[in-house]
C-alpha positions in Angstrom: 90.4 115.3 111.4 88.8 118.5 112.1 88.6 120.3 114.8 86.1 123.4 115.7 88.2 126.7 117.1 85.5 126.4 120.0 86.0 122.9 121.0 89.2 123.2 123.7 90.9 120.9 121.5 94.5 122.0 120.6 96.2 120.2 117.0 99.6 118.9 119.2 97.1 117.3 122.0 95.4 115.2 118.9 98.7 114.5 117.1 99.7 113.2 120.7 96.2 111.4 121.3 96.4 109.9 118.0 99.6 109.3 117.8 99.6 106.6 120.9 96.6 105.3 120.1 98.2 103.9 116.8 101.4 102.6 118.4 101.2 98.5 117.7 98.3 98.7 115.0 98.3 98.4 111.4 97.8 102.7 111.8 101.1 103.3 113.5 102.9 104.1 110.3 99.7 106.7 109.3 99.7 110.2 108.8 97.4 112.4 110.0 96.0 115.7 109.7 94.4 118.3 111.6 92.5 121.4 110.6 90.3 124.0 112.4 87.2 125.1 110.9 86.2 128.2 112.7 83.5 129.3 114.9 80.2 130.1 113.4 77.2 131.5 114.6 72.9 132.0 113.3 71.4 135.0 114.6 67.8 133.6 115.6 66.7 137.8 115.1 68.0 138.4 111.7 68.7 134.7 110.5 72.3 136.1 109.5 75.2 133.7 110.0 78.5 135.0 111.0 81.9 134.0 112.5 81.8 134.5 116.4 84.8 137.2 117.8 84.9 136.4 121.2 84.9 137.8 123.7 81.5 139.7 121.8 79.3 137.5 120.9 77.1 139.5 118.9 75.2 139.7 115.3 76.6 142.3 113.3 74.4 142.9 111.6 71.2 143.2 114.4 73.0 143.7 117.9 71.5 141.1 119.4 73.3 138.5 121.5 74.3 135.4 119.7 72.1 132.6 119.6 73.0 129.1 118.2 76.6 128.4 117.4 76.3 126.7 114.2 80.0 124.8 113.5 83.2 124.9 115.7 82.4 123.4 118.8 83.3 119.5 117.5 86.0 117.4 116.8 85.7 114.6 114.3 87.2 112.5 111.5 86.2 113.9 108.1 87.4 111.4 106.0 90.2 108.4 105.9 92.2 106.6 102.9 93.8 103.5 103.1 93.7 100.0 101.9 
């Protein structure tokens, strides 16, 4: 599972989540994994994409105020293995 550094989402409130959401299925005996992709962020000025540093929102390389956040902001299953 991923989830973005933007998306209020902590890794021990998913492991919880998860975790009862399994209990009784053919998943309780799963492992799972969480990692954060971080924050990124396209300049619509320059067309340069950065990693956001709150609280400063800000292309480094132009100034201007940031624009569209491109990743970080969701939380979703990547991928899953089993039988």
């Amino acid at each position: 599972m991923i989830a973005g550094e933007l998306s209020s989402a902590s890794n021990r409130a998913l492991m919880f989540a998860l975790g009862n959401l399994v209990k009784g299925t053919v998943l309780s005996e799963a492992n799972f994994e969480v990692s954060v992709r971080e924050a990124r962020e396209k300049c619509r000025a320059c067309s340069r994409e950065f990693r956001l540093a709150p609280p400063f929102f800000c292309c480094p390389a132009c100034g201007k105020p940031a624009s569209s956040i491109e990743e970080g902001r969701k939380v979703y299953i990547d991928y899953y293995e089993g039988e």
